[in-house]
C-alpha angles and dihedrals in degrees: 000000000000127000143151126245118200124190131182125185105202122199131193101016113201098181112108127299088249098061088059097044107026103086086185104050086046098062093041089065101044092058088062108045084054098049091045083063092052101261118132110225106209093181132027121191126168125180134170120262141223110287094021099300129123143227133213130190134197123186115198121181105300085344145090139187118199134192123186116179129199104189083186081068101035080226143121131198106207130188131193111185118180123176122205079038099186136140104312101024086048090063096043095051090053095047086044082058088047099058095038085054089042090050101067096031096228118201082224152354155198120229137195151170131205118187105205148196110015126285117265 
């Protein structure tokens, strides 16, 4: 199995105290932000965090993209994990990044990618 695993630490957020307390509108958003790059979300789950943030989770086939706040912080930890990683998913996965960061309009961020699992 291959896949790529994308992370981003975002500080500073000056996006709008919502996007950092509402769980539902979070993932929400984040749905559809997924399905507007091509990936097909099967679950959806949001909860409130610690501190009054909030966390949503998508699971896509073999896939998940996760989002935690700390409005303390002003920050977010966000995760986008795609198996079977080639060509076109590869790009998604990286423009599905782009609009979360984009999204909460860090100061700014940490990013990192992880190439996973062997090559057939």
């Amino acid at each position: 199995m291959r896949g790529l695993h994308l992370t981003a630490d975002l500080y500073q957020c000056r996006c709008e105290a919502r996007w950092l307390t509402e769980p539902r509108q979070l993932g929400q958003w984040s749905r559809q932000a997924a399905e507007a790059v091509g990936l097909a979300v099967e679950h959806e789950l949001s909860c409130a965090g610690p501190g009054g943030g909030a966390s949503a989770a998508l699971l896509l086939p073999g896939s998940h993209v996760l989002l935690h706040t700390s409005p303390g912080d002003r920050g977010v930890l966000v995760d986008v994990c795609l198996t079977h990683a080639q060509d076109d998913l590869a790009v998604r996965a990286r423009e599905l990044m782009q609009a979360l960061v984009q999204r909460f309009q860090p100061e700014w961020t940490e990013q990192r990618s992880l190439d996973r699992g062997e090559s057939a």
